[in-house]
DOVEXKE-144475 format. One line per field, with one value per residue (C-alpha): residue in three letters; x, y, z. Coordinates in nm, 3 decimals. Layout:
BEGIN
r <- c(ALA;...)
x <- c(X;...)
y <- c(Y;...)
z <- c(Z;...)
***
This chain:
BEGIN
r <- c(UNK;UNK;UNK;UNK;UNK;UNK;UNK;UNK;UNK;UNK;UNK;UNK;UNK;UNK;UNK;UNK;UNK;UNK;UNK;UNK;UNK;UNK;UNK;UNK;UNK;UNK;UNK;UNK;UNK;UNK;UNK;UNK;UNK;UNK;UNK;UNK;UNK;UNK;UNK;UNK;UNK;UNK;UNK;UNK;UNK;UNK;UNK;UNK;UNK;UNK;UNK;UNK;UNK;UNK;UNK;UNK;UNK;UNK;UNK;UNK;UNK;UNK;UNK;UNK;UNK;UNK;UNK;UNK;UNK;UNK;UNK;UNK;UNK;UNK;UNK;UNK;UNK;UNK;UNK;UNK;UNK;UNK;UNK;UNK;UNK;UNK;UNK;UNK;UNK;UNK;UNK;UNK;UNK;UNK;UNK;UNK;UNK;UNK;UNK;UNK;UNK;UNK;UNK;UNK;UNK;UNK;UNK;UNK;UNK;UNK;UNK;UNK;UNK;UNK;UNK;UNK;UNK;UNK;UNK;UNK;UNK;UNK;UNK;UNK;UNK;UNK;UNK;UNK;UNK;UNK;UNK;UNK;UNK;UNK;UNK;UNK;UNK;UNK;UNK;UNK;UNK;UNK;UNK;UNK;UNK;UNK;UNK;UNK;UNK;UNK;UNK;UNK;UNK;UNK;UNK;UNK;UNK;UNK;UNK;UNK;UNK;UNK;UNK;UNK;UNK;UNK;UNK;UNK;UNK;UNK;UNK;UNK;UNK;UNK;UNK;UNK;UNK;UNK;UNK;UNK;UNK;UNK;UNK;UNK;UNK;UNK;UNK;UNK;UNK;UNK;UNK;UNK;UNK;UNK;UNK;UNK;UNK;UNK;UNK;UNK;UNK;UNK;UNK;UNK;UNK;UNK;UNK;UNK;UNK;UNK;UNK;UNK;UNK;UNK;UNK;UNK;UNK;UNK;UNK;UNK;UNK;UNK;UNK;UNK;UNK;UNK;UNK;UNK;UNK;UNK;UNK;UNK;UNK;UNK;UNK;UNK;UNK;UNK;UNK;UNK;UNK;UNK;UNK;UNK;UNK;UNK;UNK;UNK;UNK;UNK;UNK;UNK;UNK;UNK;UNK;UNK;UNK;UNK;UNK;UNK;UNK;UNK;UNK;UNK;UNK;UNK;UNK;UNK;UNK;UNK;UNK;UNK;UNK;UNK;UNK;UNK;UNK;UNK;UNK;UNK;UNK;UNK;UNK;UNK;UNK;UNK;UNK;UNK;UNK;UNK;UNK;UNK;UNK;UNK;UNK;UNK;UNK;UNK;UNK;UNK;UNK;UNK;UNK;UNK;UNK;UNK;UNK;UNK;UNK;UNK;UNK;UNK;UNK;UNK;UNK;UNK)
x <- c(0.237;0.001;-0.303;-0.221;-0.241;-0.459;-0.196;0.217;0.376;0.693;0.724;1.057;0.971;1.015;0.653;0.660;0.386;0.248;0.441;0.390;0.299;0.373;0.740;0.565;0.294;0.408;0.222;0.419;0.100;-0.041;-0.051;0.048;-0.100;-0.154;0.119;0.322;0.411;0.684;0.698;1.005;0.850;0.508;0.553;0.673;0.264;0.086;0.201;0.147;-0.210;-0.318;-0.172;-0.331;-0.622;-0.939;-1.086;-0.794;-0.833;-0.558;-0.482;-0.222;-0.051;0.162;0.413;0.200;0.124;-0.238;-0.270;-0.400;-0.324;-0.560;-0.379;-0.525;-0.422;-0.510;-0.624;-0.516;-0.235;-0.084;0.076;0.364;0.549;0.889;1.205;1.069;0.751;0.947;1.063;1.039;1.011;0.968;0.854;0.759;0.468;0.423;0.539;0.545;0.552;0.526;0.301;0.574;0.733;0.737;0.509;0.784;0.993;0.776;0.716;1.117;1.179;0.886;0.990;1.382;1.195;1.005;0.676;0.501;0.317;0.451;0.134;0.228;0.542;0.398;0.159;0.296;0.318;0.352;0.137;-0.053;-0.214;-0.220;-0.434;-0.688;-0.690;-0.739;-0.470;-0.483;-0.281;-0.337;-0.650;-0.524;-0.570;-0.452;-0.771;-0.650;-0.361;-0.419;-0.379;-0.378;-0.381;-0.224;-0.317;-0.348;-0.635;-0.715;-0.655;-0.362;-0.461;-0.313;-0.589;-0.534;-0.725;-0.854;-0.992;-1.305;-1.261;-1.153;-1.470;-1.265;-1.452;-1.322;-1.038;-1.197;-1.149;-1.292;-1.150;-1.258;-1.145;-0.808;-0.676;-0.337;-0.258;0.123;0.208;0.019;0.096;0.056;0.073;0.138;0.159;0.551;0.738;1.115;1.325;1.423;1.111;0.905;1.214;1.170;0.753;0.831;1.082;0.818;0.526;0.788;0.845;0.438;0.370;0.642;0.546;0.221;0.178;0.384;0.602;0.872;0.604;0.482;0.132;-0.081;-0.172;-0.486;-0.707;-1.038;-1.180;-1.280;-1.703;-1.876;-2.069;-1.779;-1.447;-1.337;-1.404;-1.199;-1.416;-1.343;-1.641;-1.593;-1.534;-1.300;-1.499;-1.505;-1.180;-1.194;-0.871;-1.138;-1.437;-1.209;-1.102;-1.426;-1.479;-1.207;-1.068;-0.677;-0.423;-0.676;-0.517;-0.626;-0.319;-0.024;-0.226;-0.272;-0.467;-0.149;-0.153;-0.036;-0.244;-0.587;-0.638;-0.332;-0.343;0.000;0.185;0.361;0.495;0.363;0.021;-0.212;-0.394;-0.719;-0.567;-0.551;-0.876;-1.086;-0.939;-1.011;-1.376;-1.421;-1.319;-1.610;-1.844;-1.748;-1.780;-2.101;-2.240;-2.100;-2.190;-2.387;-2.090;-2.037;-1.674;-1.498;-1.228;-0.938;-0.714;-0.796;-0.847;-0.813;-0.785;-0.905;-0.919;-0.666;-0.990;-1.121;-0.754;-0.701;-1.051;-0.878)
y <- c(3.013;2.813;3.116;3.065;2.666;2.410;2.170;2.181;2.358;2.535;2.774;2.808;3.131;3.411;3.465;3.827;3.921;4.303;4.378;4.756;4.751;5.129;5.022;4.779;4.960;5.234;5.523;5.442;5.466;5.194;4.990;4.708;4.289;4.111;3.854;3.897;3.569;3.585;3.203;3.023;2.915;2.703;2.428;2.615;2.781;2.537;2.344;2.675;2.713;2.395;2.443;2.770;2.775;2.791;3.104;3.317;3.526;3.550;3.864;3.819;4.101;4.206;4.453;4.711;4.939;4.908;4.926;5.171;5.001;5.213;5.360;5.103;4.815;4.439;4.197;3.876;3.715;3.893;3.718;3.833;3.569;3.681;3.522;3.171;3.296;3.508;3.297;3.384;3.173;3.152;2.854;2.930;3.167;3.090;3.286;3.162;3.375;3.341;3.567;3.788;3.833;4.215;4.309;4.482;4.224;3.933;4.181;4.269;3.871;3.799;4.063;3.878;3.562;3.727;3.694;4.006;4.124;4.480;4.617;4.466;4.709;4.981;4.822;4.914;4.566;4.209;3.930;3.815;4.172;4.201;3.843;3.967;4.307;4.209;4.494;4.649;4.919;5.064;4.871;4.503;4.294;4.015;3.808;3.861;3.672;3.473;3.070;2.957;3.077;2.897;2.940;2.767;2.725;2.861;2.504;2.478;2.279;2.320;2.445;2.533;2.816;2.877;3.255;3.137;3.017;3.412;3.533;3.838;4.158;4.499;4.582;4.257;3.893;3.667;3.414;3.260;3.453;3.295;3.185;3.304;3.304;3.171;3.164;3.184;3.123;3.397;3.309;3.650;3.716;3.639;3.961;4.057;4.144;4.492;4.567;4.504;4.674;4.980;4.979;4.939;5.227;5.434;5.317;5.406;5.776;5.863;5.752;5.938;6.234;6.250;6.059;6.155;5.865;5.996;6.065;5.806;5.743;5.409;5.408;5.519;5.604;5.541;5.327;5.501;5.561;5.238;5.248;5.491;5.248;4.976;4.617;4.434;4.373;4.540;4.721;4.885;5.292;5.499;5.814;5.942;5.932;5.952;6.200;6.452;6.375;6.496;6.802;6.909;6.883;7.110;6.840;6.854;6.962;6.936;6.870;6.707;6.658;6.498;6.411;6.568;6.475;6.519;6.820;6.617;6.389;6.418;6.089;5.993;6.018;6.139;6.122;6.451;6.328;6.256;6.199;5.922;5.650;5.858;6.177;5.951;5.756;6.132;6.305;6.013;6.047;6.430;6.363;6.142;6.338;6.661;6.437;6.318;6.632;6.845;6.534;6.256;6.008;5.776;5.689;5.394;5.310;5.099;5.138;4.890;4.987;4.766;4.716;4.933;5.300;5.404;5.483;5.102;4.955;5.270;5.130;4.825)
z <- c(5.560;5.740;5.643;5.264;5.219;5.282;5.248;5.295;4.995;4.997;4.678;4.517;4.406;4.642;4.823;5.020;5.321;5.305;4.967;4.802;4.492;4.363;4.236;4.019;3.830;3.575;3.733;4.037;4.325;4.492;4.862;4.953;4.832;5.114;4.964;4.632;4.498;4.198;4.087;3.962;3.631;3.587;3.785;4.098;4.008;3.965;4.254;4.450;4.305;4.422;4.755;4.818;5.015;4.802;5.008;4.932;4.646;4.350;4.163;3.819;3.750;3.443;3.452;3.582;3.283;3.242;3.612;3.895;4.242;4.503;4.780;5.013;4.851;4.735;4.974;4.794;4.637;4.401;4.121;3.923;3.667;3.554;3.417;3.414;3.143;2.892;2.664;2.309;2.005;1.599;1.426;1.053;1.087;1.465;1.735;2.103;2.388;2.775;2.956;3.069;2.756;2.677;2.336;2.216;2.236;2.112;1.825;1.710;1.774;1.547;1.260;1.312;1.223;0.936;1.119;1.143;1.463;1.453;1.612;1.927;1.887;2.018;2.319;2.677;2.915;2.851;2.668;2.974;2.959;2.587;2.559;2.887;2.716;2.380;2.304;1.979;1.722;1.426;1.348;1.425;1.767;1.947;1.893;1.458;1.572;1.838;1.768;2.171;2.481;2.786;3.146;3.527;3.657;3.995;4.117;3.942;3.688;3.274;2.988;2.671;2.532;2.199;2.076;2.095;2.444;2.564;2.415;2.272;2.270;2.178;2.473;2.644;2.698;2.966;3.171;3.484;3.849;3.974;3.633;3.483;3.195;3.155;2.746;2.396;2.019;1.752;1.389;1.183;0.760;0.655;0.562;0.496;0.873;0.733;0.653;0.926;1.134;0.957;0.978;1.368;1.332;1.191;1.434;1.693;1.561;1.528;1.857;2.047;1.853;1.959;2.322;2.657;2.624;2.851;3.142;3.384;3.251;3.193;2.857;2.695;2.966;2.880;2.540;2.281;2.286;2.181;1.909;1.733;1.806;1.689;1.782;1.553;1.237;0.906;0.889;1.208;1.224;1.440;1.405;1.741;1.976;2.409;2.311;2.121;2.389;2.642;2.472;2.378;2.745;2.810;2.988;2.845;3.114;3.377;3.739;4.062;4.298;4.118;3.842;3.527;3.169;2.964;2.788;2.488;2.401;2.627;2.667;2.898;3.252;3.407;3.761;3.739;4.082;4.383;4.291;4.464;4.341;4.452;4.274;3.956;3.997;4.073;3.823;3.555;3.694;3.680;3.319;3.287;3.440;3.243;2.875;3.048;3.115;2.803;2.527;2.691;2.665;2.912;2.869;2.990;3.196;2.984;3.312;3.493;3.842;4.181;4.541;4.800;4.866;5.181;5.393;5.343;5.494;5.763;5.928;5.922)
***
């Protein structure tokens, strides 16, 4: 403990040396954080925060499914909130959320409250990673709904955060290295409970019909192309899909290792079992490479990818 804090803090959250981190991601790779620190609820963090020894690097992390952990893992502290940053509520049009709310959940509890924020039905992960991804379905984002933001400083300090403040971009928000975000306050347009239950429904139905839902993927794997996606505004056109890059590429099914570009939808990156982090990471870039090559399209990583390859902690 003495390594971590540059003054005497005991967390009451559980704090684990050399954890893996492949159980905790959704494509199920990864080595291990130097530390995984899972804090009892925001106090137990920010005192921790403060505590921790400015030189040591912090790494939030949501639920994993946004996430490729390289083989040779993350030298910092990685942060994972839980239980004490789920909490849900509905006040008129308002809906509060903690960081590690799921948003599915926030959205059914919403819709039971006659708040609607059904596109966050249908995003993988939690808020935390919906607010630093400013996640998006169907043509509406977090940063069209988004009244504040809440977060802890890297010294473990309390800020409130307005849109403005994230600098939202398309699949993009910026916030200062160290900070986590802990909560944040939606306001959505009324609508009737049954209703918005049975637009989820539906949202529900098109999506497992045409993504491999039932595999262990990450999500879209790559933005669509700038200058054809969307970033939000109303004028904005969807023209051109990462999906259709890739298949033009000829690109769908393709395999490296365990991994595979899903032979349903193009654009999702698959652990048929047993892959690697570095099977996953080189067969996302042969994809770019190929839509580079056949189109002149540089695609982009939405997966965000971290740590250190197996080779970088081996030589260790």
């Amino acid at each position: 403990m003495e390594r971590l804090f540059s003054h005497p803090f005991t967390p009451r959250g559980a704090l684990t040396p050399d954890r893996p981190l492949a159980d905790l991601t959704w494509l199920r790779v990864g080595g291990p954080a130097d530390w995984l620190f899972q804090p009892a609820d925001e106090d137990d963090l920010a005192g921790f925060l403060a505590a921790l020894d400015p030189a040591v690097a912090v790494f939030p992390m949501g639920v994993g499914s946004n996430l490729i952990v390289r083989d040779g893992g993350i030298r910092a502290v990685v942060i994972r909130l839980g239980r004490g940053f789920n909490a849900i509520s509905v006040e008129g049009n308002r809906v509060h959320a903690g960081a590690a709310a799921l948003d599915a959940h926030v959205a059914r509890r919403a819709a039971q409250g006659g708040v609607d924020l059904t596109f966050l039905r249908t995003i993988p992960g939690a808020i935390g990673g919906a607010l630093r991804m400013n996640a998006g379905c169907h043509g509406t984002y977090v940063a069209d709904h988004l009244i504040e933001a809440r977060a802890l400083t890297r010294a473990g300090e309390r800020v409130v955060l307005s849109p403005a403040d994230l600098r939202f971009a398309y699949r993009h928000s910026e916030l200062p290295e160290g900070w986590v975000l802990t909560g944040a306050t939606f306001e959505g347009a009324p609508g009737d409970p049954d209703a918005l239950e049975a637009k989820m429904a539906d949202q529900l139905a098109r999506r497992d019909a045409s993504q491999p839902t039932k595999e262990r993927t990450a999500g879209s794997t790559f933005r669509n192309p700038a200058g054809y996606s969307s970033t939000g505004r109303a004028d904005d056109v969807h023209d051109l899909k990462a999906w259709k890059v890739i298949e033009i590429a000829g690109m769908r099914g393709a395999v490296r290792g365990g991994a595979q570009m899903s032979p349903m939808h193009a654009n999702f990156l698959i652990n048929t079992g047993g892959a690697s982090a570095a099977d996953l990471e080189g067969l996302g870039e042969d994809v770019r490479k190929k839509v580079l090559q056949t189109q002149g399209i540089s695609l982009e990583w939405e997966i965000m990818r971290v740590g250190e390859p197996a080779s970088a902690r081996d030589a260790e």
